[in-house]
N, C-alpha and C positions, 0 to 999 in steps of 0.2 A: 532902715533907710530905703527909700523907694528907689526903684531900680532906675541903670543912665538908661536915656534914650536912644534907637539904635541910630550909631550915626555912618553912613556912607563912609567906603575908604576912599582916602584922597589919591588924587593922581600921582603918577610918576613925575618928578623935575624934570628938569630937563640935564641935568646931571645924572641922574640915576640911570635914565633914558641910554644916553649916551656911554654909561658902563656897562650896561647889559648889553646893545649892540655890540661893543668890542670884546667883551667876553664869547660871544657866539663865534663872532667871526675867528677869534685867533683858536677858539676850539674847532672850528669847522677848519680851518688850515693845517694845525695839525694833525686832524684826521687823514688829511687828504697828502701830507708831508709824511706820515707814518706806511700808509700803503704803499706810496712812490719809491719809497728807501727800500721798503723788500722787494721790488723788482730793481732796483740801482744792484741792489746786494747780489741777485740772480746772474746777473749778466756775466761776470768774471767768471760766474763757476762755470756756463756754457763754453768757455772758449781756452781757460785756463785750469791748473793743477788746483785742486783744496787740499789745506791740511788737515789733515787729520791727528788726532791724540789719542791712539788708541792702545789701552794696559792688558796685556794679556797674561798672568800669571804664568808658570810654567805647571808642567802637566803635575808633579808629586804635588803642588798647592791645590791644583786644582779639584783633583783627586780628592783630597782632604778637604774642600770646602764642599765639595757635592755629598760629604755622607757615606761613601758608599754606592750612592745610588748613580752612577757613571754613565749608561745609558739616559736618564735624563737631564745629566749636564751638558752633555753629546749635544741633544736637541736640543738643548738653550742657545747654543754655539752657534749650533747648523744655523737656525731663524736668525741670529745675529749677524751669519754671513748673509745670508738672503739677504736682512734690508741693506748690508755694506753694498753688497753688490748692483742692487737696486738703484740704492742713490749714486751710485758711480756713473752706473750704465747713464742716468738722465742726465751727467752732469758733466764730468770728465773724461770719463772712462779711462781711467786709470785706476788699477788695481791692486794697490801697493802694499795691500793688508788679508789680501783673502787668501792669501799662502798659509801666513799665520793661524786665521781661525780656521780653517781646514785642518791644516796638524794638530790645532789643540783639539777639535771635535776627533780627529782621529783617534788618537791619543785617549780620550776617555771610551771611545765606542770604535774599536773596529772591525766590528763583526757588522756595522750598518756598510752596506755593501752602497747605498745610494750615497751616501759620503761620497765615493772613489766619481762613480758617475755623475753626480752633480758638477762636481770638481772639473773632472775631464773634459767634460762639453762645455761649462760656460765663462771657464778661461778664454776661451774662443772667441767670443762672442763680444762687441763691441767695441773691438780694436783691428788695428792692420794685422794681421798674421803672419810670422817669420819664423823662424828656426828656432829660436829661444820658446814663440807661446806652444810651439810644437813638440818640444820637448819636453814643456811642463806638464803637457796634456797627456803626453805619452808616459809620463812619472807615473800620477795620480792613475793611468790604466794599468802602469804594471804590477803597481800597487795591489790595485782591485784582482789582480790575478794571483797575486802571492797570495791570499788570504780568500779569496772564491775561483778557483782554478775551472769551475763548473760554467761561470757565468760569462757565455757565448757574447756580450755586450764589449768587455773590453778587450777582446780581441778586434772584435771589428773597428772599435775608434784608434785603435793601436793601425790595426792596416789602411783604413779610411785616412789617418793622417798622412801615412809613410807615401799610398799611389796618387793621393789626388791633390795631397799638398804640395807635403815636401819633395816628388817624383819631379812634377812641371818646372817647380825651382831651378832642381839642379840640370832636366834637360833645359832649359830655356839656358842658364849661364854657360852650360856644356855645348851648343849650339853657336855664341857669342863668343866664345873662343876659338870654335873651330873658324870661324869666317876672319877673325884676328890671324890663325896660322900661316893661312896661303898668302899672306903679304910680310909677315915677318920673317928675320933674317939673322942667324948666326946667334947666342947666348938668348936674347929675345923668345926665339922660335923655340929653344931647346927650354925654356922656362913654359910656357904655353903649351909644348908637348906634354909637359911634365903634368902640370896642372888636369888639362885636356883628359890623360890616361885616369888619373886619381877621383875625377868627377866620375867619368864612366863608370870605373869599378865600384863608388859607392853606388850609383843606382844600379849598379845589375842586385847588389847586397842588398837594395830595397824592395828589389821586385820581388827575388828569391824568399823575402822574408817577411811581403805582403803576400803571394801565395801560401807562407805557412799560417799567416795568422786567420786568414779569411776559413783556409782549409780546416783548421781545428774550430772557429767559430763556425764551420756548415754542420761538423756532423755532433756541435752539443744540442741537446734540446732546446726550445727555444731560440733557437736561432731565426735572422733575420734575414741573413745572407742568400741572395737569388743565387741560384744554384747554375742555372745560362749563365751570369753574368763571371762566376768564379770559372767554369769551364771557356769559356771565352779568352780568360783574363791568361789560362795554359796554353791556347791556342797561339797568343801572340805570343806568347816567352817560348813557340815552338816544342813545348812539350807534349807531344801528342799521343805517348804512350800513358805519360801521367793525366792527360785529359780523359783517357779511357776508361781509365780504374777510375778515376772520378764518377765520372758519369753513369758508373757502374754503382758504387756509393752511394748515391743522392737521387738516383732514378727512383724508386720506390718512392718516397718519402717527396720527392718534385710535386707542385702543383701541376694538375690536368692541363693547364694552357702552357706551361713551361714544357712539359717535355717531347711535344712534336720539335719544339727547337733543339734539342740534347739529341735527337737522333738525328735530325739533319747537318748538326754540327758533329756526330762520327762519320755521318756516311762523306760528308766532304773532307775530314782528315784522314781518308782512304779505309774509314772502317766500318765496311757495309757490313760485313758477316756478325758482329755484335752490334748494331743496330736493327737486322733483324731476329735475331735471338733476343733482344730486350723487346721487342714489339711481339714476338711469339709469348713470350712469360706473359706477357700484357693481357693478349689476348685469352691466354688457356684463363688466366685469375679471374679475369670477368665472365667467361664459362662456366668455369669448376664450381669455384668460392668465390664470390662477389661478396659476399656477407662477412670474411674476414680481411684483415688489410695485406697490403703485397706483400711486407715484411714476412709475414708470418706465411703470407703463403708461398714461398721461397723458402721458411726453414721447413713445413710440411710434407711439400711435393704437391705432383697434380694425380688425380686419380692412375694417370696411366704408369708413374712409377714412385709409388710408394715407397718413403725411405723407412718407414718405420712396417716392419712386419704383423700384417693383421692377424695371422695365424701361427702356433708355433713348429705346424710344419715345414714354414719357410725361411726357418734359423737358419738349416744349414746351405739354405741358396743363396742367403744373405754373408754367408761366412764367405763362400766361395766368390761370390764377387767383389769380396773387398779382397779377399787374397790375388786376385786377377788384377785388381783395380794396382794396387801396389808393387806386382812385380812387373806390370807396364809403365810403373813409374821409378821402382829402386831398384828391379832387378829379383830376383827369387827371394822368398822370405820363408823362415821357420815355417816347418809343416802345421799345420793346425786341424785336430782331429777333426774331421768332416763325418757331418750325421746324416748328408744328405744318403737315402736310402736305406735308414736305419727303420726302428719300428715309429709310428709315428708316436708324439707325446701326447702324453691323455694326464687329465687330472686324478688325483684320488679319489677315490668314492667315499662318501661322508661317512667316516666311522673306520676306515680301513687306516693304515700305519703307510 
């Protein structure tokens, strides 16, 4: 058969025409209907609560679905708080679940010390701060300390909450009572007194017990804690004998620009005579030994009084001044043969008995 001839496609009607516009259009609408609804959707979670649906097995399941292998079911957990947290923080900021995956990441890993401190700092963070998120924070730090007693980090957010949080708290409500007192009258007054006393005495127990935790976070390694700022912190709570042995403590080990302030803050708590005996050590170490650090050149000695005797002719001068040294401090003590004046001690000669 010979082949058709090629023939031109015919037009569109005017029907067809006209389905093909309306198909366009109602797909270009609901393209433009589809994006609109996810910012409609958006808008409630900026200003209101989401629900959330979230299953968290308990720790003997969970245990038993990781294998064995519990440090990385730990980290599945962790990253699952992170994004909880994530999307909270941009939306609600309400936290209603990061308790939970915190205990169960505990629970399988709690030798991961970042656990405690992730926990501890960003409970904090996104919301109004009260007594309750201060406690929580304070949990998750005491935590971190049952189980790394070493790691100087949650001591300091333990005291970082108690003086600069929870401290201002209760002076601010402890101040607002008092200015209530001098106008009240009779059962009133005698309930505001009551009140009044009970506020104080919690914050004197705050401060007492931010100086312990700063004080144990100065002298771990690692630590962060400015060491002015802790000796300051004894100045105002009037302990100026325990600011001394401090400063006694953390002089060495102070940065170079910190401790012109540590001696000017003894010599104005009336204590010039170890401010300048800390700047004499100072001075002999950068003389003597520069090449080792204070520490050690403090347990050494300086050349002029060697604690360790360089010769064993000097045993018994060494004997006798620790027998001095102690009965100007206990009173006469057991005789102890003295060799000072004896022959002096010589080694054996190679081959002799």
């Amino acid at each position: 058969m010979p082949p058709k001839a090629y023939e031109p496609p015919q037009a569109l009607t005017t029907l067809q025409q006209f389905v093909l516009i309306a198909v366009l259009l109602l797909g270009g609408f609901g393209t433009l209907y589809g994006a609109q609804s996810l910012k409609w959707e958006r808008v409630p979670m900026q200003g209101g609560a989401s629900e959330d649906v979230v299953y968290l097995p308990s720790s003997l399941a969970l245990k038993a679905s990781t294998l064995g292998v519990l440090p990385f079911g730990a980290d599945l957990i962790f990253i699952r708080a992170h994004a909880y947290f994530l999307k909270h923080m941009d939306s609600d900021r309400i936290f209603s679940w990061l308790d939970s995956y915190v205990m169960a990441a505990i629970a399988l890993d709690p030798d991961n010390r970042e656990l405690y401190h992730w926990a501890a700092t960003n409970v904090r963070l996104g919301q109004e701060i009260d007594e309750r998120i201060l406690g929580i924070s304070n949990r998750y730090a005491e935590m971190g300390i049952a189980r790394f007693p070493d790691d100087p980090r949650f001591y300091e957010m333990i005291a970082f909450n108690q003086y600069f949080e929870l401290r201002p708290r209760l002076r601010t409500r402890e101040l607002e009572l008092s200015s209530q007192l001098h106008k009240a009258q009779g059962d009133l007054r005698s309930s505001l007194l009551a009140e009044v006393t009970q506020l104080r005495q919690r914050r004197y127990d705050l401060e007492r017990s931010t100086l312990e935790n700063y004080t144990v976070a100065a002298m771990l390694p690692g630590s962060s804690v400015n060491p002015l700022m802790l000796v300051n912190l004894y100045v105002r709570q009037d302990e100026a004998a325990a600011a001394t042995q401090l400063t006694r403590a953390l002089f060495a080990d102070a940065p170079p620009e910190a401790r012109e302030s540590l001696l000017n803050n003894l010599e104005n708590i009336g204590q010039k005579g170890v401010a300048a005996e800390l700047r004499a050590i100072e001075e002999r170490h950068r003389a003597e030994m520069p090449y080792v650090s204070e520490t050690l050149f403090d347990l050494i000695g300086s050349a002029d009084s060697v604690r360790v005797p360089s010769d064993w002719n000097e045993l018994g001068r060494a004997i006798d001044d620790a027998k001095s040294s102690l009965e100007g401090r206990t009173g006469p003590v057991p005789a102890v043969p003295s060799v000072t004046g004896s022959a002096p001690v010589t080694m054996p000669e190679e081959g002799s008995p």
